[in-house]
C-alpha positions as CSV (number, residue, x, y, z in Angstrom):
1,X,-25.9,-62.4,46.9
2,X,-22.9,-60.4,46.8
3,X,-20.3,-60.7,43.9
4,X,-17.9,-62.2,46.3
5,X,-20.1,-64.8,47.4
6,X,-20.4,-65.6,44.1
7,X,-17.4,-65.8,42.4
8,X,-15.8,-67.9,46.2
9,X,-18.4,-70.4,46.3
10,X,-17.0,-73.7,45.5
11,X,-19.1,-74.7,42.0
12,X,-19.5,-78.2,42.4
13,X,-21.0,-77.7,45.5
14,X,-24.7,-77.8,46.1
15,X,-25.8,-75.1,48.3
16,X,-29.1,-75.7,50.6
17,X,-31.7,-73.0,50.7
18,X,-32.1,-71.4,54.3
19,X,-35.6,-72.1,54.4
20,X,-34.7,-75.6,53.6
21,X,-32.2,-75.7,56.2
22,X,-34.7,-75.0,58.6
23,X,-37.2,-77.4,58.0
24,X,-34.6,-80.1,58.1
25,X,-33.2,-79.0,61.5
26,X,-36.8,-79.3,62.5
27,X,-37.6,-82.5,61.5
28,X,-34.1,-83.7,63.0
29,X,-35.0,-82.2,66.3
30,X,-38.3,-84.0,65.8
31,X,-37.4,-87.4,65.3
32,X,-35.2,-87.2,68.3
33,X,-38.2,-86.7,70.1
34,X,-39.9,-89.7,68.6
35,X,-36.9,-91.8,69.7
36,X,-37.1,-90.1,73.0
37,X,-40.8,-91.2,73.0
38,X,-41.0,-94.5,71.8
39,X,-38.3,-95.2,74.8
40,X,-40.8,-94.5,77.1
41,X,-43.4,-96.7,75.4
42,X,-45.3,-94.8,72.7
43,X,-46.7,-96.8,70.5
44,X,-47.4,-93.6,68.0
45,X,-43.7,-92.9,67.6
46,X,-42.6,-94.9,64.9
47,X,-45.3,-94.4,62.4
48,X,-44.9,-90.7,63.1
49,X,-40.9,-91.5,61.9
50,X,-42.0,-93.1,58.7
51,X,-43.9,-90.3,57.6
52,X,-41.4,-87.9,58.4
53,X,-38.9,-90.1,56.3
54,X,-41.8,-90.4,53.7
55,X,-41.7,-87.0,53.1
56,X,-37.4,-86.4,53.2
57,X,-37.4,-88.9,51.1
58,X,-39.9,-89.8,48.7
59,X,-37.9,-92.0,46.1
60,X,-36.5,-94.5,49.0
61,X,-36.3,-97.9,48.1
62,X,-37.6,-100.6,50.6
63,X,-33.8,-101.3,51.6
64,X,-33.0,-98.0,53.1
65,X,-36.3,-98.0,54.5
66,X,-35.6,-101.2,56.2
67,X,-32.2,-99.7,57.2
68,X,-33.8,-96.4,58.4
69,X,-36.3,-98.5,60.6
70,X,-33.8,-100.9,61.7
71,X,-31.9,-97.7,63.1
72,X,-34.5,-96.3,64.6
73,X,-35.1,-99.3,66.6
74,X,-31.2,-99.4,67.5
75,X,-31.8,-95.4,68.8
76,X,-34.3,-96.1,70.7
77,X,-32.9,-99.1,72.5
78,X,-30.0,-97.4,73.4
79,X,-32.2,-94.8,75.0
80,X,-33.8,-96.9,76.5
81,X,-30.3,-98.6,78.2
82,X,-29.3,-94.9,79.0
83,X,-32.2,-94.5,81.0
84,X,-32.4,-97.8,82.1
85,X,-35.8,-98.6,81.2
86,X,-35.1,-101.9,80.1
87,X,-36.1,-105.1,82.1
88,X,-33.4,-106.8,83.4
């Protein structure tokens, strides 16, 4: 890291490791896909999400995991309406 880097870097700031970055990108991309899936009736899909949000987040309480469930089921209904694959 150059001195100027350094010294314009706001210091309150956390800054995320590249690396890091990556693997969070990857695991966006990939729950995307399980909400992509579960639309089309995989019954795999939302397990595979709760480990995935296991592993971001190890400290969650029940509450956000409730909400992070809750909004998965809201994603995948919606793609579900955008493709209209929902009985009518």
């Amino acid at each position: 890291m150059s001195k100027w880097t350094r010294t314009r870097r706001h210091p309150e700031r956390v800054y995320q490791d590249e690396d890091e970055a990556k693997q969070l990108r990857r695991d966006m991309q990939r729950i995307r896909e399980l909400v992509k899936e579960a639309a089309n009736g995989n019954k795999e899909a939302q397990p595979a999400f709760v480990k995935i949000i296991n592993r971001l987040e190890p400290d969650m309480t029940k509450e956000r995991r409730k909400e992070l469930l809750r909004q998965f089921a809201d994603a995948v209904l919606d793609e579900q309406r955008q493709r209209n694959l929902l009985p009518r």
